[in-house]
C-alpha positions as CSV (number, residue, x, y, z in Angstrom):
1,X,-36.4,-20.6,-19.0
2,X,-34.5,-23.4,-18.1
3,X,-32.2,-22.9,-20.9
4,X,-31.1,-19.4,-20.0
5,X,-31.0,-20.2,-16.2
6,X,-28.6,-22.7,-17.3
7,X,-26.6,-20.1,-19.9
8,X,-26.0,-17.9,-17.4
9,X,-25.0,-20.1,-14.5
10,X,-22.1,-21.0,-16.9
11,X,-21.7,-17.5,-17.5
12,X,-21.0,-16.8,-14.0
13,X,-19.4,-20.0,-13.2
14,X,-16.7,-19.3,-16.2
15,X,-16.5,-15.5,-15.4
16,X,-15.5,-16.8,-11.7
17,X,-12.9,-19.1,-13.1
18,X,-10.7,-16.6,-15.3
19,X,-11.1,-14.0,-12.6
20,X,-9.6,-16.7,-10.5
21,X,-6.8,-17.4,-12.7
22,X,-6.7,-14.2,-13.1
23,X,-5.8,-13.4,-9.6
24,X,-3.9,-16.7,-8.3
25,X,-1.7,-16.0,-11.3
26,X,-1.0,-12.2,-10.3
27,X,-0.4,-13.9,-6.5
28,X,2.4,-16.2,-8.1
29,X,4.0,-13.3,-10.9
30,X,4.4,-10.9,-7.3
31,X,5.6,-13.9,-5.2
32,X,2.7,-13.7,-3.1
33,X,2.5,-17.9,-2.8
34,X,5.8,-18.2,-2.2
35,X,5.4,-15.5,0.6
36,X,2.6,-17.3,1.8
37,X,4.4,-20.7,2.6
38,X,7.6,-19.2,4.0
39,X,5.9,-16.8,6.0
40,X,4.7,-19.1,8.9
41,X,8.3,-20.6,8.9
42,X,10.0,-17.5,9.3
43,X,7.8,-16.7,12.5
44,X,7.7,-19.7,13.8
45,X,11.9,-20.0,14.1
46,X,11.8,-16.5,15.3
47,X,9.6,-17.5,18.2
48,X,10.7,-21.2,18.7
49,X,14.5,-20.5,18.6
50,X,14.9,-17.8,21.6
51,X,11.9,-19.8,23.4
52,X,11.8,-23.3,23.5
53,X,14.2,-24.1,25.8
54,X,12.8,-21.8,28.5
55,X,9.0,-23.0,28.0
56,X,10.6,-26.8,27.7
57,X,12.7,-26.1,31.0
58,X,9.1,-27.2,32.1
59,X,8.3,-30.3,30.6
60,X,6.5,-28.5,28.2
61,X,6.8,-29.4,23.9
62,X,6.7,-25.9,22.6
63,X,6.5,-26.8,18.9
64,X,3.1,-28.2,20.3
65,X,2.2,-25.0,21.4
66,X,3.1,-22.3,19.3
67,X,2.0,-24.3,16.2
68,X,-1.8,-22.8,16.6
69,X,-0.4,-18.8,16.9
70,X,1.5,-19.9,14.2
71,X,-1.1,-20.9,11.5
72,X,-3.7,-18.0,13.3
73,X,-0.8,-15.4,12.6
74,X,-0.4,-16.6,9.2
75,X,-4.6,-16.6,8.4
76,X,-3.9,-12.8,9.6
77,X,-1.5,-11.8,6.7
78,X,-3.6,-14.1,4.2
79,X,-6.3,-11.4,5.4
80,X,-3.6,-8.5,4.8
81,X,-2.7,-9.4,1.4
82,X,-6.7,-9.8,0.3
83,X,-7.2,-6.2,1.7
84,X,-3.9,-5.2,-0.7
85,X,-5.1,-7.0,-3.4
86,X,-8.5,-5.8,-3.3
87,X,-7.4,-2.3,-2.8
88,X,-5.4,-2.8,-6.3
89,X,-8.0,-4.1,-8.0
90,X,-10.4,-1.0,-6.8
91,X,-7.7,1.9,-7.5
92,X,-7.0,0.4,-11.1
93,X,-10.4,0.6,-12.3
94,X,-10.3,-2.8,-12.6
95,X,-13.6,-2.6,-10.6
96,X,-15.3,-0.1,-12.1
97,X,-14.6,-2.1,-15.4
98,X,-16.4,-5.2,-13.9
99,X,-19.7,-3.3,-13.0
100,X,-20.1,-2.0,-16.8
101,X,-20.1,-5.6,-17.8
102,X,-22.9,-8.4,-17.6
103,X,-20.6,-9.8,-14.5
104,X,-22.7,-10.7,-11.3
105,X,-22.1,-8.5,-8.3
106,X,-20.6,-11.0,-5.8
107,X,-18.5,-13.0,-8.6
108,X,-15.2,-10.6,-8.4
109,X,-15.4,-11.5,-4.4
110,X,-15.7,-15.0,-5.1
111,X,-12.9,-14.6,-7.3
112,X,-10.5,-12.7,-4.9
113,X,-11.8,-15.2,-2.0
114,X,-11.0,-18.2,-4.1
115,X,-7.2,-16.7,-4.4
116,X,-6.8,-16.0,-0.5
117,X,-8.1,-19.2,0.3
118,X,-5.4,-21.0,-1.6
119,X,-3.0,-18.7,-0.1
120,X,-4.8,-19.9,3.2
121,X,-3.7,-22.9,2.5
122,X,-0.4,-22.8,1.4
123,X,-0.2,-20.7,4.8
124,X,-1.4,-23.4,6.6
125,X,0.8,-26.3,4.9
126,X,4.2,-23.9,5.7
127,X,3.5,-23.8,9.5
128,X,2.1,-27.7,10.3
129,X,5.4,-28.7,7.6
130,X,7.7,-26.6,9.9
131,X,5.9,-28.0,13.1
132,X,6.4,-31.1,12.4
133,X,9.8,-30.6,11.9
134,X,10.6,-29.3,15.1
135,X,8.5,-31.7,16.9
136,X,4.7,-30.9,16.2
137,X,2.2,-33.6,16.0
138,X,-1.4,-34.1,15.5
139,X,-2.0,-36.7,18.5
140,X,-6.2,-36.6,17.7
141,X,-7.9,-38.6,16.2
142,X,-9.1,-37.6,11.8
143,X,-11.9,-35.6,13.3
144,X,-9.8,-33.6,15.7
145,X,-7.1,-33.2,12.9
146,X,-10.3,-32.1,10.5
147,X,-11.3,-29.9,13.0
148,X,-7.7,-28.1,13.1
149,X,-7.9,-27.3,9.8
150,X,-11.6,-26.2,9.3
151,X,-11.5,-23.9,12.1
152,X,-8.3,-22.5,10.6
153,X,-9.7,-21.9,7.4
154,X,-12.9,-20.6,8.3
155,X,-10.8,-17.7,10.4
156,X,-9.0,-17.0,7.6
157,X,-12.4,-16.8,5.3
158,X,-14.3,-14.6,7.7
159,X,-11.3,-12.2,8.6
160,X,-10.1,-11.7,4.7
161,X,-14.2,-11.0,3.7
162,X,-13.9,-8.3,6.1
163,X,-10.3,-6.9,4.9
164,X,-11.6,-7.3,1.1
165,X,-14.2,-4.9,2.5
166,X,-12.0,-2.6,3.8
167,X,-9.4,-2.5,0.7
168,X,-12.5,-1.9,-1.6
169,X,-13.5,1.3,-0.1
170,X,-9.4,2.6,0.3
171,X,-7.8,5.0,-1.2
172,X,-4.4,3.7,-0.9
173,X,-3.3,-0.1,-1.3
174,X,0.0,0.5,0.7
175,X,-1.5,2.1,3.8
176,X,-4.5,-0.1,3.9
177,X,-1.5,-3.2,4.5
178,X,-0.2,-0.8,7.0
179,X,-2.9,0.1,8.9
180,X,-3.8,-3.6,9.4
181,X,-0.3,-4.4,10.6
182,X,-1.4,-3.0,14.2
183,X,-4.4,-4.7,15.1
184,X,-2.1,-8.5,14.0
185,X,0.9,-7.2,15.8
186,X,-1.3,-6.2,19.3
187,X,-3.6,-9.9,18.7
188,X,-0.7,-11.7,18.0
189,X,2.0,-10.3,20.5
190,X,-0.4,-9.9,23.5
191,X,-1.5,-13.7,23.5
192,X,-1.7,-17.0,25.2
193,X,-0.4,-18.2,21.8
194,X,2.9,-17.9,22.0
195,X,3.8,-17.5,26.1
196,X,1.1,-18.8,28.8
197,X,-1.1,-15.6,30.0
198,X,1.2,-15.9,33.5
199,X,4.2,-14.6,31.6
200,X,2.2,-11.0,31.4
201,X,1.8,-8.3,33.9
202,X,-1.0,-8.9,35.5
203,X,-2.7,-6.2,34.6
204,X,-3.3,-7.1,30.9
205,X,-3.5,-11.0,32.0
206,X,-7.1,-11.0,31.6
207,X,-7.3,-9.3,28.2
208,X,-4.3,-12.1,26.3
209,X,-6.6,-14.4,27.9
210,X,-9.6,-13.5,26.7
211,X,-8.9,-12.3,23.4
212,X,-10.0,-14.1,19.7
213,X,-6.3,-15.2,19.0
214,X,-5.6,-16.7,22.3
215,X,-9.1,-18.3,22.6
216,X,-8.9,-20.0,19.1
217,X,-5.2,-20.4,19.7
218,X,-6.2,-22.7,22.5
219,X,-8.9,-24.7,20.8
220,X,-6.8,-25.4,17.9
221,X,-3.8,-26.2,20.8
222,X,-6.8,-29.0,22.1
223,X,-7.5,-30.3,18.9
224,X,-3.8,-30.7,18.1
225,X,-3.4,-32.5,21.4
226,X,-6.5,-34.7,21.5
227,X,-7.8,-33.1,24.0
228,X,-10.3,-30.4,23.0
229,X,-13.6,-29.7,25.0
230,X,-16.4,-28.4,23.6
231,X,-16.7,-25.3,25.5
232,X,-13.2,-24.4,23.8
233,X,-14.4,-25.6,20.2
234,X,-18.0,-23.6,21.2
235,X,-15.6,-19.9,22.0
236,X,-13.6,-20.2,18.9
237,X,-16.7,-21.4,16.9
238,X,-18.6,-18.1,18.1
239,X,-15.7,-15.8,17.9
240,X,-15.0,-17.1,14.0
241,X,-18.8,-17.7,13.0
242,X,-20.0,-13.9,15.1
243,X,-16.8,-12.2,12.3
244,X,-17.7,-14.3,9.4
245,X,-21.6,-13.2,10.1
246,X,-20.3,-9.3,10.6
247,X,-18.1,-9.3,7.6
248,X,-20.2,-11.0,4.9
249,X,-23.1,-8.7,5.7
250,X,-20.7,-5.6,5.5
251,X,-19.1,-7.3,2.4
252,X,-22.8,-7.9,0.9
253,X,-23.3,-4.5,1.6
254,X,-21.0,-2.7,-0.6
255,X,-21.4,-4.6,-3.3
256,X,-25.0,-4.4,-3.3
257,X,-24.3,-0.5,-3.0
258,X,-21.3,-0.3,-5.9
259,X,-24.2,-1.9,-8.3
């Protein structure tokens, strides 16, 4: 008994790592990695350029501040490109392939997840490097900085298990990017992440307060600064940990139902 239990953990564990290469190599062949580290550069000069000297007009650092919209924007299109890439993998049978074989349920998930979480962090690396750069730093102490990076992570986890969901079930790899482009656009645009809530109408003031990017914008903004309390960490926690609980029981879900 022992003996097979072992067999097929290796099974699965090796079946996991070629479906891994598989797909990390299919991210590098389509430039997908490459995409993934200049991507939070290229937003964050299109926001710092035409900004900073207003927001710094203040007193202000904005490299300090825009940093966290920065990495939270780029966790979003890591989540875009696992919705694409599981789409592709659905629509070319690829899929349908899997389930004929002696290949666990949940190891072509953990396969795809292991690829957007390196794109995560290439993500990641791109908009601190840039940061940095143009005056970013991480004035916390190891845990705060620990902290920074966890909580960006674990966003990007429990949004790209939820888009993986949703490119499984499409019918069209293209429009499922699309369609995704709104929801990052609205979160991201109408934010405290990139301009305080003040610079709204007042009118939609409470709602780029209140919403998941600008809450978890801010904590990482606290831990960057030192100066994080823990009813900021507790709101992002609960807005990242409430979508990773929502998303791995919908992911669970049809996956259990494909089989």
């Amino acid at each position: 008994m022992t003996a097979t239990h072992e067999r097929e953990s290796a099974s699965g564990f090796t079946q996991w790592s070629a479906l891994s290469v598989r797909s990390i190599a299919g991210g590098v062949r389509e430039g997908e990695l490459i995409f993934a580290i200049f991507t939070p550069v290229i937003f964050f000069v299109c926001f710092y350029v035409p900004l900073h000297e207003m927001f710094e007009f203040t007193g202000g650092n904005y490299a300090q501040y825009l940093v966290p919209v920065i990495v939270l924007q780029s966790m979003l299109f890591t989540a875009i490109a696992a919705a694409e890439r599981s789409a592709a993998d659905s629509l070319s049978g690829m899929g349908t392939r899997l389930r004929a074989l002696p290949v666990p349920a949940l190891v072509p998930l953990f396969a795809r997840m292991s690829a957007t979480m390196s794109r995560a962090v290439l993500s990641l690396i791109g908009a601190i490097v840039v940061g940095l750069i143009a005056g970013f730093r991480f004035n916390g102490d190891l845990v705060d900085t620990l902290g920074f990076v966890a909580i960006s992570l674990l966003f990007a986890l429990a949004l790209s298990l939820g888009t993986d969901a949703l490119g499984s079930v499409s019918k069209n790899r293209e429009a499922t990017g699309q369609m995704l482009m709104v929801p990052q656009l609205l979160l991201t645009m109408v934010s405290t992440g990139i301009v305080p809530a003040q610079s709204f109408p007042e009118w939609i003031q409470p709602f780029a307060r209140n919403q998941p990017i600008s809450q978890i914008a801010a904590a990482l903004r606290g831990l960057a600064e030192g100066t994080s309390t823990g009813a900021q960490i507790g709101i992002a926690l609960a807005w990242t940990i409430g979508m990773l609980a929502v998303f791995v029981a919908l992911t669970l879900r049809i996956a259990t139902k494909e089989r």
